[in-house]
N, C-alpha and C positions, 0 to 999 in steps of 0.2 A: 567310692566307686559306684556309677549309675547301676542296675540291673541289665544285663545284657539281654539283649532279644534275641529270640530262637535263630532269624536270619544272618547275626552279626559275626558266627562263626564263619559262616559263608561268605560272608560278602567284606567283611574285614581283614584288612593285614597290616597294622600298624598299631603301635599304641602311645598314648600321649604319656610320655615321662617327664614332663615339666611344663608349667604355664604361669609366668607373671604377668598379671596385672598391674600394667600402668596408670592407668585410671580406669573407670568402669568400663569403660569403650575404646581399650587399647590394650593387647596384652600381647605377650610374648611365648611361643609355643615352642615346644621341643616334642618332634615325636620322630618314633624309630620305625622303620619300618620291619617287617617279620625277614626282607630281604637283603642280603648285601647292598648299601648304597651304588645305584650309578654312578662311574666318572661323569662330572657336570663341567660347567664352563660360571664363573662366576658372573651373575644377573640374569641366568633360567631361573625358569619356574618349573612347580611341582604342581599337580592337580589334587586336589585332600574331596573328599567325600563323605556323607553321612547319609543312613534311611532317614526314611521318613517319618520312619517310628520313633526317631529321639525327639525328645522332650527339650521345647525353644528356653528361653530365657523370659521371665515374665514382663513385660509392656511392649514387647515386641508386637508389629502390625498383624493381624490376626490373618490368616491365611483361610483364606474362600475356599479356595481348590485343594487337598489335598490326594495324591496319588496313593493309593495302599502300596507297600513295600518298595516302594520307588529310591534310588540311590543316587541324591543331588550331588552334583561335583563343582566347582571351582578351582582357578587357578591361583595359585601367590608365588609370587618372589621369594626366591632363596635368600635368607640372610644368614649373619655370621654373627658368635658371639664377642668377636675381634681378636680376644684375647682369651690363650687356654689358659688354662690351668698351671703351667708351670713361667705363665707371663708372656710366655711367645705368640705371637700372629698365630691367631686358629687357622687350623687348613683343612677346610672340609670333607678331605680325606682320611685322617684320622680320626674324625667324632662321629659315635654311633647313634646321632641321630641328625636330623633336616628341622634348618627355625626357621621359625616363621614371623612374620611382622603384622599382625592382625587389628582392623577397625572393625567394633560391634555396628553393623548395622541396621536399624532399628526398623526403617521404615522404608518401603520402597517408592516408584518413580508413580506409582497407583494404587486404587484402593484395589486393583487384582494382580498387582506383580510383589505381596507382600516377600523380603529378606528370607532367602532357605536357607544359607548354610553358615553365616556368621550368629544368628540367634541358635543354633545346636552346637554349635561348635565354642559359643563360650559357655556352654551349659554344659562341659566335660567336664570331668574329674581326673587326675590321674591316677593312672592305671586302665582309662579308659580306650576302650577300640574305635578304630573309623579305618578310611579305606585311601589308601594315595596307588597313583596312579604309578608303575614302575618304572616307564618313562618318564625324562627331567629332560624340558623343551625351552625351546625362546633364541628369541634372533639378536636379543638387546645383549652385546658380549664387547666384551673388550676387541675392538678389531682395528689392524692397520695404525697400531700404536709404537711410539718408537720413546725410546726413555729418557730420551729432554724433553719432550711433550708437557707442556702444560694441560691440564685437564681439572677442568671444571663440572663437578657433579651439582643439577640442582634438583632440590627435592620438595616436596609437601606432603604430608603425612606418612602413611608406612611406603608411600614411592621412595624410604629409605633406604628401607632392607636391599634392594639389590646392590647401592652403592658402598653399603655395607661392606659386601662381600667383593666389589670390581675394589674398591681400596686395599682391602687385605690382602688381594692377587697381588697389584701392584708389587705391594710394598715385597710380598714377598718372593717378586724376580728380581727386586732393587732396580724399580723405578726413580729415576735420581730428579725429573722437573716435578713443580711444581703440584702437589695434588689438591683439589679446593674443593670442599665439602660444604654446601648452602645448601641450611634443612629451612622449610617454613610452616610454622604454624598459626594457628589463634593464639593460645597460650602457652605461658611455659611449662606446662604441667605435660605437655604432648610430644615430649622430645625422649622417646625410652632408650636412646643411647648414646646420650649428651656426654653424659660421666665418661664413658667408652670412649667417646670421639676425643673429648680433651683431653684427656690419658695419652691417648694415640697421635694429637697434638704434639703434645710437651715430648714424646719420645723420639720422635719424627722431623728433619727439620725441614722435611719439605712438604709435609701434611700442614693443611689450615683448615679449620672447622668454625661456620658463621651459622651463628640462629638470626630468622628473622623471625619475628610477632607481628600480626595482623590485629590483633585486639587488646595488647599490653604493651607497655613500657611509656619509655618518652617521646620516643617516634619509629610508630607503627609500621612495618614494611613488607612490601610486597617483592617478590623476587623480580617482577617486570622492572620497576622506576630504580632498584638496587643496581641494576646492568646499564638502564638506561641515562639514569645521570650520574654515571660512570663511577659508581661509588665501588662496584665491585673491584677494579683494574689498581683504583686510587688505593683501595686499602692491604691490599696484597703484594702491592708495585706490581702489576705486569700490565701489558699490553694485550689485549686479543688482537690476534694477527692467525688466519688461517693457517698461516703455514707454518705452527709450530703451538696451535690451540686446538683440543678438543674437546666438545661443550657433551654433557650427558640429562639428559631431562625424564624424571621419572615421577610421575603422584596424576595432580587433577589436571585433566584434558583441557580448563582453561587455562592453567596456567600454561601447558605447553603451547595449545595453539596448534592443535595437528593439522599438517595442512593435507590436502587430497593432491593427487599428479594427476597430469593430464600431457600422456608420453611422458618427458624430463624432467618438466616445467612443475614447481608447487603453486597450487592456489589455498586462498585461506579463507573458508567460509567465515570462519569464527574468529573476528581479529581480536589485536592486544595480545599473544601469545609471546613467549617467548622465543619460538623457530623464528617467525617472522619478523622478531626484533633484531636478529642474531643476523638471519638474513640481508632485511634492509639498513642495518647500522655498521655490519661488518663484514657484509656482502660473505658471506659463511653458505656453502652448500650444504646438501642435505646427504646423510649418507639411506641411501636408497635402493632396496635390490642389490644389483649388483653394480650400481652406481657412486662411487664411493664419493665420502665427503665430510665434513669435520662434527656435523650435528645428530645427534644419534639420540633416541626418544623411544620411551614404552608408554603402548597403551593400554593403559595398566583399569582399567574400566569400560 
C-alpha cells in the first residue's frame, strides 16, 4: 500500500480492493466506494479521480504542468465480472464494489497534454484510496428493446466493459433473440474477458461471442469489412433488418465513425465508420436525442 498524503483523507472516498493485470497496459479494477452504490442502468459510467500528488507509473510522458494539490477526474464504463461467485449472472446490485475495464495510457495527443489519471491509477496498490464521483451517469443504456430483438454489440478495446454489463442485464430479464458480442483487438493477449464471454457462450443459447485480430491469425479483421462483406449475418444466420436489429458500438471513434447532426439529418466528417456503414448498407437510423432509432454508440474518448 502507497503512503497516503495528508490531503487523501479529504479528498478520497473509495478504496481499490482488487486489480488484475491483463497485460502491462490493460487491467481490471474493483473498487468500493466508502458509500452505498447507486441504482445504475447497465452501460453508465463512473467518474474515478486521483491528486496530483500520486506517483505515475515509470515511462509515462513526463508532464510539464503540474497543478499542486489539484484532483484529476475521468470517466469509465461500468463493467461486470459476469459471473458471481455462486455461478450466476453478477448483478451489480449485490457486489460491493464498481469494475472497471482500464487501458494504461502512456503518452498523450502532445508534448503538453501528457496522460493524468491512467499512469496513477495503475500505480495503486490495494488497499489504496482515490476519489469516484457519487453520481453514475450516461446516455448509452439499453433503450426501446423488446426480447426477440436481435442485438449486436461491437467493441475495440475496453469499449467492452459496458457491453459487459447491457449482456448480463439482458440475460438476466430473459432476453430470449439473439445476443451478439464482437470484441476487436491487435492481439490475443487484449481480450481480459474472453474466458468469461465463452463460459457465457456455451451457457446461453442465444449468447454468441466473436474476437476479431487486427494484427494476428490467418486473416486479420477489422469490424468494418466483418459487417460489410456480410460475414457478420453469414456466421450467426441472421439478417439485419431494422425492424427487429439493434446495433451497439462502444471503443475507438474510428471505428464508429460518429457522425455530427445537422437538425435530424447525420453527417460524417470522418468516413469508414461503422454508423455510416450500418446506415448506408441497411438504411438503419440513428438513435438520437430523443429521436429514436436502431444504432446506439458511446463516446467513449
Amino acid at each position: 500500500m502507497n503512503e497516503p498524503h495528508p490531503l487523501a483523507e479529504k479528498r478520497y472516498n473509495a478504496t481499490l480492493t482488487n486489480f488484475k493485470l491483463i497485460t502491462p497496459y490493460l487491467a481490471i479494477f474493483h473498487i468500493k466506494p466508502d458509500f452505498p452504490i447507486p441504482e445504475f442502468k447497465a452501460g453508465q459510467f463512473a467518474t474515478l479521480g486521483l491528486g496530483s500528488w500520486e506517483k505515475r507509473v515509470s515511462g509515462a510522458q513526463e508532464e510539464l504542468k503540474i497543478k499542486e494539490n489539484f484532483l484529476g477526474r475521468r470517466a469509465y464504463s461500468i463493467s461486470t465480472p459476469i459471473f458471481s461467485e455462486d455461478g450466476n449472472i453478477a448483478d451489480p446490485a449485490n457486489l460491493p464494489y464498481l469494475e472497471f475495464y482500464v487501458t494504461l495510457v502512456l503518452d498523450g495527443k502532445d508534448e503538453e497534454h501528457a496522460p493524468y489519471l491512467t499512469p496513477r491509477l495503475f500505480n495503486l496498490e490495494i488497499g489504496d484510496r482515490l476519489s469516484i464521483v457519487p453520481k453514475i451517469s450516461g446516455h448509452y443504456v439499453l433503450e426501446d428493446i423488446h426480447k426477440e430483438d436481435i442485438l449486436v454489440f461491437l467493441a475495440t478495446g475496453t469499449g467492452q466493459a459496458p457491453h459487459n454489463s447491457m449482456a448480463c442485464e439482458l440475460l438476466r430479464q430473459g432476453h430470449k433473440g439473439k445476443i451478439i458480442l464482437v470484441e476487436c483487438n491487435r492481439s490475443s493477449d487484449m481480450f481480459g474477458y474472453s474466458e468469461k464471454l465463452q463460459a457465457l457462450e456455451e451457457n446461453f443459447s442465444n449468447v454468441h461471442y466473436k474476437r476479431l485480430m487486427t494484427r494476428e491469425g490467418e486473416n486479420p479483421m477489422r469490424i468494418q469489412p466483418y459487417i460489410e462483406n456480410g460475414l457478420l449475418e453469414k456466421e450467426f444466420d441472421l439478417t439485419i433488418d431494422r425492424k427487429n436489429t439493434k446495433v451497439f458500438l462502444c471503443g475507438n471513434p474510428a471505428m464508429i465513425g460518429i457522425p455530427k447532426f445537422e437538425g435530424e439529418y447525420p453527417t460524417f466528417e470522418q468516413k469508414g465508420g461503422v454508423v455510416e456503414l450500418l446506415v448506408n448498407k441497411y438504411h438503419m437510423k440513428i438513435h438520437h436525442g430523443h429521436s429514436p432509432g436502431e444504432i446506439y454508440y458511446e463516446k467513449y474518448w
